[in-house]
C-alpha positions as CSV (number, residue, x, y, z in Angstrom):
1,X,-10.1,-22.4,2.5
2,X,-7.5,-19.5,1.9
3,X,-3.9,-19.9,2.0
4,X,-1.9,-17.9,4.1
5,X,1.1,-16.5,3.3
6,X,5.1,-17.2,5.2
7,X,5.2,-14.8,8.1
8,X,8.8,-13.2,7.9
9,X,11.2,-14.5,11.1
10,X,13.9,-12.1,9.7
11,X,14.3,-8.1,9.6
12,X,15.7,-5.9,6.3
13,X,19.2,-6.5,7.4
14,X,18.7,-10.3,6.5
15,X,17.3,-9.6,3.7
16,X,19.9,-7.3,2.1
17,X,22.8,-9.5,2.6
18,X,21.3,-12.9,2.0
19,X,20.3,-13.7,-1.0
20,X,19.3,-17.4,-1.1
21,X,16.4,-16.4,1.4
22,X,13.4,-18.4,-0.7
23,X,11.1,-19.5,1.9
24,X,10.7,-17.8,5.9
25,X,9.4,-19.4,8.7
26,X,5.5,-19.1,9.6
27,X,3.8,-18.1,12.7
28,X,0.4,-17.8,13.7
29,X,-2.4,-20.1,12.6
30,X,-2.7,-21.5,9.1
31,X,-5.9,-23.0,8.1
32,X,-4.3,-25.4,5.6
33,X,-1.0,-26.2,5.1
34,X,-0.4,-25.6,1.6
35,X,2.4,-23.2,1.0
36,X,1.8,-20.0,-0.4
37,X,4.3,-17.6,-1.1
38,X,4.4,-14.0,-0.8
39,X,5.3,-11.9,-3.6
40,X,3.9,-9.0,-5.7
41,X,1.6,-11.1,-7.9
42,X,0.3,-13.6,-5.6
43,X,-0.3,-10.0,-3.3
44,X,-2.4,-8.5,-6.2
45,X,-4.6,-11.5,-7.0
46,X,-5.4,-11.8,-2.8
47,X,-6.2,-7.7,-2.9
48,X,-8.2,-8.2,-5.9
49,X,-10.0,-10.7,-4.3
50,X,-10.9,-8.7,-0.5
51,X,-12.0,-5.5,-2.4
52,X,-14.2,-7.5,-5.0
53,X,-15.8,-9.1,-2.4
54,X,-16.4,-5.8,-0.8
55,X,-17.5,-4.1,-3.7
56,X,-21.2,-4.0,-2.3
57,X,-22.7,-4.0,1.2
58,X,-21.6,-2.1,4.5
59,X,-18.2,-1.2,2.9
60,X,-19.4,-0.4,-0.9
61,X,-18.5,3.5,0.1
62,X,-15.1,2.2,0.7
63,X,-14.4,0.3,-2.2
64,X,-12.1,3.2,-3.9
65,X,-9.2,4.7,-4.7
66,X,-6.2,5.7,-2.5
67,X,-6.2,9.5,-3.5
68,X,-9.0,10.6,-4.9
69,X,-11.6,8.0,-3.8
70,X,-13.2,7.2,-7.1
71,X,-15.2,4.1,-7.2
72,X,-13.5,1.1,-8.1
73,X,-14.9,-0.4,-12.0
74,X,-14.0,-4.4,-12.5
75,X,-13.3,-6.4,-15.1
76,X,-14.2,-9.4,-13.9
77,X,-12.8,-9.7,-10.6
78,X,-9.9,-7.4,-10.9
79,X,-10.4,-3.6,-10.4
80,X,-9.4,-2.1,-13.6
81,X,-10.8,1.6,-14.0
82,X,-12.2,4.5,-11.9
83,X,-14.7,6.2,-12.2
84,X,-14.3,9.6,-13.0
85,X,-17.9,11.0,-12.3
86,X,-17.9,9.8,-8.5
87,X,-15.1,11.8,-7.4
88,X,-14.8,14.7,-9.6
89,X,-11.1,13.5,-10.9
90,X,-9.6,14.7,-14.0
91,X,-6.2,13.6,-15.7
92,X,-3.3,15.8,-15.8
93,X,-1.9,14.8,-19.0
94,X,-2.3,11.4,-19.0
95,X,-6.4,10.0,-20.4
96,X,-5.2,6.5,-20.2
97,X,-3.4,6.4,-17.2
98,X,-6.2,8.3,-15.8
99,X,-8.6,5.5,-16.6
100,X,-6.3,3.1,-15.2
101,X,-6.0,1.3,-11.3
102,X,-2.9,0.3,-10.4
103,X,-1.8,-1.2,-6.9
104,X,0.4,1.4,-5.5
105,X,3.3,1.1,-2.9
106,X,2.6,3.8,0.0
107,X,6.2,2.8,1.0
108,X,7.5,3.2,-2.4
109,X,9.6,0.0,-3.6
110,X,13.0,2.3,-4.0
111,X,12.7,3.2,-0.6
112,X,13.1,-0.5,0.9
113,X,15.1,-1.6,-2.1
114,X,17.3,1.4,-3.2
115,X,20.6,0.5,-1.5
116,X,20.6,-3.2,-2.6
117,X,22.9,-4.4,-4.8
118,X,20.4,-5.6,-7.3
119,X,18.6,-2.5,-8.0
120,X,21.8,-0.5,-8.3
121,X,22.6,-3.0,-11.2
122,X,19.2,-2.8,-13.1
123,X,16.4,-1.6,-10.5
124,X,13.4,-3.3,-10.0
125,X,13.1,-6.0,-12.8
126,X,16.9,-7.5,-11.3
127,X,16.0,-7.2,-7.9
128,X,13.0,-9.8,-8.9
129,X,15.7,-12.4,-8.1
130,X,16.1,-11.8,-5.1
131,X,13.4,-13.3,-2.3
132,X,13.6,-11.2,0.1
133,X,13.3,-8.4,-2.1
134,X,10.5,-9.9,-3.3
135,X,8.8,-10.6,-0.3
136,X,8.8,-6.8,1.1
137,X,7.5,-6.0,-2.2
138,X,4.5,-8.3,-1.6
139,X,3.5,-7.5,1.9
140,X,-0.2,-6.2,1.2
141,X,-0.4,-4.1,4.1
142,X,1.4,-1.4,1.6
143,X,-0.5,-1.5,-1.1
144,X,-3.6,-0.1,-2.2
145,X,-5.7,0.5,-5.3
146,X,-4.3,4.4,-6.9
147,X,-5.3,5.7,-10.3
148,X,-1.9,5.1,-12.7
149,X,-1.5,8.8,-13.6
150,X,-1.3,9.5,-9.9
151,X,0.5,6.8,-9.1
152,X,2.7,7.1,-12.0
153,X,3.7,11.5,-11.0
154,X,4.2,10.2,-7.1
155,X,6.7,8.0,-8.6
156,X,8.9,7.7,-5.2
157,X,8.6,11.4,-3.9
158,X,8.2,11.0,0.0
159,X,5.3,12.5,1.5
160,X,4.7,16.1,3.4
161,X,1.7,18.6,4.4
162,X,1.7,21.0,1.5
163,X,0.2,23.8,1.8
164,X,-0.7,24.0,-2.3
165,X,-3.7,24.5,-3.4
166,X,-5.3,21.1,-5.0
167,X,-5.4,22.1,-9.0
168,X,-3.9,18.9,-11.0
169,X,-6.7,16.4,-10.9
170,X,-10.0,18.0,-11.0
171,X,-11.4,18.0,-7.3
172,X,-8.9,15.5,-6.3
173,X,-6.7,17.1,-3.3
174,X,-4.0,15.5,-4.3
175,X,-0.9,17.1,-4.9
176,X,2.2,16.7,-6.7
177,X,5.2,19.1,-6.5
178,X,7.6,18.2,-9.4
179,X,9.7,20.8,-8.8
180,X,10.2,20.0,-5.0
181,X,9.8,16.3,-5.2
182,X,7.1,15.9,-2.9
183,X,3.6,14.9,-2.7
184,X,0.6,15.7,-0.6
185,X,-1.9,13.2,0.1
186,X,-5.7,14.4,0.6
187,X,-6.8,14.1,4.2
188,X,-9.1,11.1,3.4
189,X,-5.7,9.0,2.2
190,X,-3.3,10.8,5.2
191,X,-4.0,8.0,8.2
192,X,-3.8,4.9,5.8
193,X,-0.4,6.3,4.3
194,X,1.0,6.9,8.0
195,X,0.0,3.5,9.0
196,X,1.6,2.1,5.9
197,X,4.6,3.7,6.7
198,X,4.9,3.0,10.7
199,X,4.3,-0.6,9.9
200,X,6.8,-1.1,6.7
201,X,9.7,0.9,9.2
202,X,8.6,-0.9,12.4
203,X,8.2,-4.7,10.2
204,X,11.3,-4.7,8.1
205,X,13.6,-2.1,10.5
206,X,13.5,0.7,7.8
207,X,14.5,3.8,9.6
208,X,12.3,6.9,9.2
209,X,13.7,10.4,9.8
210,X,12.7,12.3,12.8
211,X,10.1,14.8,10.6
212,X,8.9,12.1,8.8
213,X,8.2,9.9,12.3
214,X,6.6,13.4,14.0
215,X,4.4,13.7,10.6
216,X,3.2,10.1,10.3
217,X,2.7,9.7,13.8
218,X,0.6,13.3,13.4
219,X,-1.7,11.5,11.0
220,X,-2.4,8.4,12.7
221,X,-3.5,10.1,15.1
222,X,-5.8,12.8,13.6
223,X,-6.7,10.3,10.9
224,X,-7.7,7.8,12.3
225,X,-9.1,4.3,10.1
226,X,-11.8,3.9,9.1
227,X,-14.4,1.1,9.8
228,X,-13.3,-0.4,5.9
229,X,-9.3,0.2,6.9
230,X,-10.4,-2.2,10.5
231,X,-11.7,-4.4,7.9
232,X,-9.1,-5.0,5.3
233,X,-6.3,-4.9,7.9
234,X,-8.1,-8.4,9.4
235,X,-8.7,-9.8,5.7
236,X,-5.3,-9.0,4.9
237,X,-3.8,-10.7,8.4
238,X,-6.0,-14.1,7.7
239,X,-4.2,-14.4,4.3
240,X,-0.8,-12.8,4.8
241,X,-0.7,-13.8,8.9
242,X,0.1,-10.5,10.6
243,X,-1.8,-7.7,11.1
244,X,-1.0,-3.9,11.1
245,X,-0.3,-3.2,14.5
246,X,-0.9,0.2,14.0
247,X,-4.2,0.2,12.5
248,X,-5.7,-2.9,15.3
249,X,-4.7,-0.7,18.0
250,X,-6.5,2.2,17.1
251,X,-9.6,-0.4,15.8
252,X,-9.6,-2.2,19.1
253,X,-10.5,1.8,20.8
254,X,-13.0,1.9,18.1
255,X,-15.1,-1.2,19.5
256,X,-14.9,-0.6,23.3
């Protein structure tokens, strides 16, 4: 049976002034009552888990990176490299981040955590005391398996439609602008970014500027998800217990 994560009964307000939130109430269904918590590492382990078991079969095109779409390589059941050859990817400057998958925030972490207290006083690793903190950070709806090196130069630029040519990472269309702060996602990653992004403002009350609400509601639109995006949205809402609202919608007009 799987365990399914506490369903949040609070907004981001809660969470930044209340830090003795350990446990939230549940809604929806649960298959068994054991208690699971949701955090970062129990988030990982769950992902891990839905893309392993989708690593062959009707979504076995799917089973790739955010960006660049290189096949996923396990060790085990974990996804632990890409591979290089089937997307045409090449490392900036970085071999071994290169190599490396790591689960990457769409929503990046400073964003839904910058203004609390806890990261102003030592960043991430303090604010790992704090639930709520901890909970946003392990929602899985804004994660998703990104080679290091890019995740590592996307850092917590905000996204935007560049109009650079693709040059950093072999064939990759991804783009970083260092100098700007900004980063272009290829189209193929564009719809599941926006998504992540309408959900984590509309979920936790995280306000989104105007542009950035006019070019994420752009992309949802003209990118819509894929069959593999329906597909780990549901996985994802059996174990966590909510669904991306934004991606069902648009998979509900897919089926009828």
């Amino acid at each position: 049976m799987r365990a399914k994560f506490f369903f949040p009964s609070v907004f981001l307000l809660l969470f930044l002034f209340s830090a003795d939130i350990s446990t939230v109430s549940s809604r929806g269904n649960h298959e068994q009552n054991r208690e699971v918590r949701q955090n970062y590492q129990n988030a990982l382990k769950q992902l891990g888990r839905i893309y392993f078991e989708a690593r062959n079969g009707k979504y076995s095109r799917f089973n790739t990176t955010l960006y660049c779409g290189c096949r996923l390589i396990y060790s085990g059941k974990k996804p632990k490299k890409a591979d290089h050859g089937s997307c045409g990817f090449r490392y900036r400057k970085n071999e071994n981040k290169g190599r490396k998958i790591e689960w990457e925030h769409m929503m990046p972490v400073h964003r839904f955590a910058g203004n609390l207290a806890c990261w102003k006083e030592g960043g991430r690793k303090k604010c790992q005391k704090n639930p709520g903190y901890r909970y946003i950070e392990g929602d899985m709806h804004n994660l998703a398996p990104a080679i290091g090196e890019i995740n590592s130069d996307r850092g917590n630029y905000p996204f935007a439609a560049l109009n650079t040519r693709p040059y950093q990472y072999g064939t990759c269309q991804m783009v970083v602008d260092f100098r700007r702060q900004l980063a272009s996602p290829p189209p193929l990653a564009r719809g599941q970014v926006a998504r992540a992004y309408l959900y984590m403002s509309k979920r936790y009350s995280i306000k989104l500027a105007a542009d950035e609400e006019k070019l994420y509601n752009f992309w949802n639109s003209h990118y819509p998800p894929t069959d593999w995006e329906c597909y780990r949205n549901s996985a994802i809402a059996r174990i966590q217990g909510n669904e991306n609202t934004f991606i069902t919608a648009s998979c509900k007009e897919k089926r009828q």
